[in-house]
N, C-alpha and C positions, 0 to 999 in steps of 0.2 A: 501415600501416607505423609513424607514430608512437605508435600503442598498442602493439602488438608488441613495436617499443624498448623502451619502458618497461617492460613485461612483462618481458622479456631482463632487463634489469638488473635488475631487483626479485631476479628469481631468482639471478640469480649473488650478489647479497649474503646471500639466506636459504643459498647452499651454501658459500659462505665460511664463514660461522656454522654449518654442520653440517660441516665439514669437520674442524672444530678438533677436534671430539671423536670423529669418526664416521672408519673408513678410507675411503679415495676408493671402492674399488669398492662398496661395501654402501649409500654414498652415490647413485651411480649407478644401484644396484639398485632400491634401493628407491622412488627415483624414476620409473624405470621400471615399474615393477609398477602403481602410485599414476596413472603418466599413462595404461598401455593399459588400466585400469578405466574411467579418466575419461573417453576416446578413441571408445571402442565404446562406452560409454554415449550420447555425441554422437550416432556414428552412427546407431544404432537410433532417438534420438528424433526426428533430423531423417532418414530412410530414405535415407540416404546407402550404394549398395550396396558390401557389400567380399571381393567375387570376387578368391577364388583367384589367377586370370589378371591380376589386378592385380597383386598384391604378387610374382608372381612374374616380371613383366615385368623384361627386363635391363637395363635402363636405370633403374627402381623401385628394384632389388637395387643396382644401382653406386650410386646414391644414398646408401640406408642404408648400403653397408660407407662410403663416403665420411664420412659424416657420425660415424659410432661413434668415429673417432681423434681426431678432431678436437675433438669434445665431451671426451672422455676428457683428451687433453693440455691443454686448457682449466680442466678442473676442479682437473688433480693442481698444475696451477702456480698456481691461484687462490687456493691455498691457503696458499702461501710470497710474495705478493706485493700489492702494494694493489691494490687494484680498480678503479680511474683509471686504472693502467698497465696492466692486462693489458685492458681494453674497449680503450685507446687501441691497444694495440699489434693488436687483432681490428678497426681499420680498417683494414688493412692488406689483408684479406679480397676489397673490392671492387678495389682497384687489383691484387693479384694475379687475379683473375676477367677482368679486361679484357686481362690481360698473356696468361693462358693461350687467351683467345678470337680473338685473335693469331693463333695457331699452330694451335688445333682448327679454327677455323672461317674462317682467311687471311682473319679482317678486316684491311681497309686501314687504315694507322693515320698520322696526319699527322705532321710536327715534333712539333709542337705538345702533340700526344698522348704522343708518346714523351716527351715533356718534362715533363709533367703526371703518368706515371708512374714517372720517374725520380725526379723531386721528392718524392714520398708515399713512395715507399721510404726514402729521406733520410731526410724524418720520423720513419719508424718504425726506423730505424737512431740515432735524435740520442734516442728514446723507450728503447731497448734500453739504448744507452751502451756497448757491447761492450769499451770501452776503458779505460771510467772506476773510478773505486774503488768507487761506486754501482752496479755491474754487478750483475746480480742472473741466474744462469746459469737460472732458471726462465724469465726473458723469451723467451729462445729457444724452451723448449718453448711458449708460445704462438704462438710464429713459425712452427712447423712446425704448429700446431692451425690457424692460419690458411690455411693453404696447402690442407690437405684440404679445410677451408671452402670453399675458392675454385674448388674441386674439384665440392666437390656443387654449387653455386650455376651454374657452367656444366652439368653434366650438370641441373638442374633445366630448366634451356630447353629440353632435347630428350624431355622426358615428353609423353606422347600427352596428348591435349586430353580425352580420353574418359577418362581415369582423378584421381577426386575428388584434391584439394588431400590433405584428412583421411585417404586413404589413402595419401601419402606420408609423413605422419606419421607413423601408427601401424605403417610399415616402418620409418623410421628409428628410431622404440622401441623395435620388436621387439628389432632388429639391436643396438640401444645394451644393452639390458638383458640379451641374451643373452651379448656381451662385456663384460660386469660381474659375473656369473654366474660366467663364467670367473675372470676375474682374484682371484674369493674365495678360490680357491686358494692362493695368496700372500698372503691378507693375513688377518690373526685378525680378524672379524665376533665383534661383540659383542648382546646383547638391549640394544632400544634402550627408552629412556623416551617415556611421550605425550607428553613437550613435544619431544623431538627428531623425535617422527614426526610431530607437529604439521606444523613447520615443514618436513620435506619435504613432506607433503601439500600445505601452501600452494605451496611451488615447484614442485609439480608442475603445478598449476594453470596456474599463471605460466607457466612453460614451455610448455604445452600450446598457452595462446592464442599465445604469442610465435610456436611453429614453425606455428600452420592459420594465423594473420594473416599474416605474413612468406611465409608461402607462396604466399597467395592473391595477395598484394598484388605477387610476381616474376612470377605467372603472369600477372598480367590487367592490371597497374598499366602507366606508362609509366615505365621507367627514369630518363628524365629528371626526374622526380618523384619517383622513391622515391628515387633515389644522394642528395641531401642530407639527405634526414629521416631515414636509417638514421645521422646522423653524429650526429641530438639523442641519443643511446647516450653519448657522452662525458660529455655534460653533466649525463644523469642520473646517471652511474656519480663522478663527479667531486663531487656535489651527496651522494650515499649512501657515497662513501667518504669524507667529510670530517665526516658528520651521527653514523655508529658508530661508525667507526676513528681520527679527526680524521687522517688524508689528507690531505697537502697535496704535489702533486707537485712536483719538485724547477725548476730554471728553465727548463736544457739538455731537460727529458721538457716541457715546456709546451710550449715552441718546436716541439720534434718533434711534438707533437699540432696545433699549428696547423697549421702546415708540413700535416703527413697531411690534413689536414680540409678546406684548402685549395685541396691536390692534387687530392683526391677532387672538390669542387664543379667545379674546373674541367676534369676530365675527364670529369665529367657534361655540361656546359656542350658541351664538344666534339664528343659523340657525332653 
């Protein structure tokens, strides 16, 4: 999980830096195209089988449509906003995940709990600023990329035990690429240069490992172990927005990132 992190962010800084010049969809695309090469290339060397019956499973398919918005509304905001704030505000992820496991699956939830995710919402509401002259109305769309997050992240608990990590991947690629595809409709795709395809190639990489480690590591890990190490994501995202962009979040967005971070540890702590 905290390679993965790291992986995650690397990436969202190389598609920040191809967003500037590239439209969001052809950025997605291309990405996409770059990761299901790299993907099935895994498979085959490690004989990981990718039947059919897998990717068609319904609970595989809700996955990937889950995941394609989410990614999407992620990227097009990434674009109009620091990278500190929009990682910060994508903790927000796991304490919606706990809020909707609530109601999917009538876990019991204590004070305590309820308190622990009311608190992280705070957070990421004092991150947002909805109110301030600093408002930045992209935040939101990360607000709603988060919530589909929170979306596949519970439907990921209920995939059958027989169907590989790598093949939820390369459905959620599919699905991701094939709604990027789309959306080129709207947007003029340009011939790109090697150094721009460069750097999606590298992010595609990044990504790749981010989504088969992140995966593996919800499937087989102990939650109580992974909910704090998905939160070292701040500190890298904080450490690479301040090293390209010189990034410094403001004091009210710091407060709300600890505030979230802290939320999170102790409703880890709780479970």
């Amino acid at each position: 999980m905290l390679v993965g992190s790291a992986c995650m962010v690397i990436n969202d800084a190389l598609i920040k830096l191809a967003t500037q010049s590239i439209p969001v969809s052809q950025v997605i695309f291309v990405q996409g195209l770059c990761m299901m090469i790299l993907l099935v290339a895994i498979a085959v060397a490690m004989r990981i089988p990718l039947r059919a019956n897998f990717f068609t499973d319904r609970i595989v398919l809700l996955r990937s449509a889950l995941n394609a918005p989410g990614l999407f509304t992620f990227v097009a905001a990434l674009k109009h906003m620091p990278l500190a704030n929009a990682i910060a505000i994508g903790m927000a992820t796991p304490l919606m995940a706990s809020l909707l496991a609530v109601f999917i699956f009538n876990e019991k939830v204590s004070g305590a709990r309820w308190l622990a995710m009311t608190a992280g919402l705070a957070g990421t509401l004092l991150i947002v600023q909805p109110a301030s002259d600093e408002f930045n109305a992209w935040s939101l769309v990360v607000l709603v990329g988060s919530f589909f997050g929170a979306c596949r992240d519970v439907a990921t608990r209920s995939v059958r035990k027989d169907i590989p990590s790598l093949v939820l991947t390369i459905g959620a690629v599919v699905v991701m690429t094939m709604c990027a595809g789309a959306g080129g409709l709207a947007e003029d795709w340009r011939l790109l240069s090697l150094p721009q395809i460069a750097v999606l190639a590298a992010a595609s990489a990044f990504l790749c490992s981010s989504f088969f480690l992140a995966t593996v590591a919800m499937r087989e890990g102990e939650f109580a172990v992974l909910g704090p190490i998905r939160y070292s994501t701040l500190i890298f995202g904080a450490l690479l927005g301040y090293g390209i962009w010189g990034d410094i979040p403001g004091f009210v967005a710091l407060c709300g990132m600890v505030l979230t971070v802290l939320a999170g540890l102790c409703l880890v702590r709780l479970r």
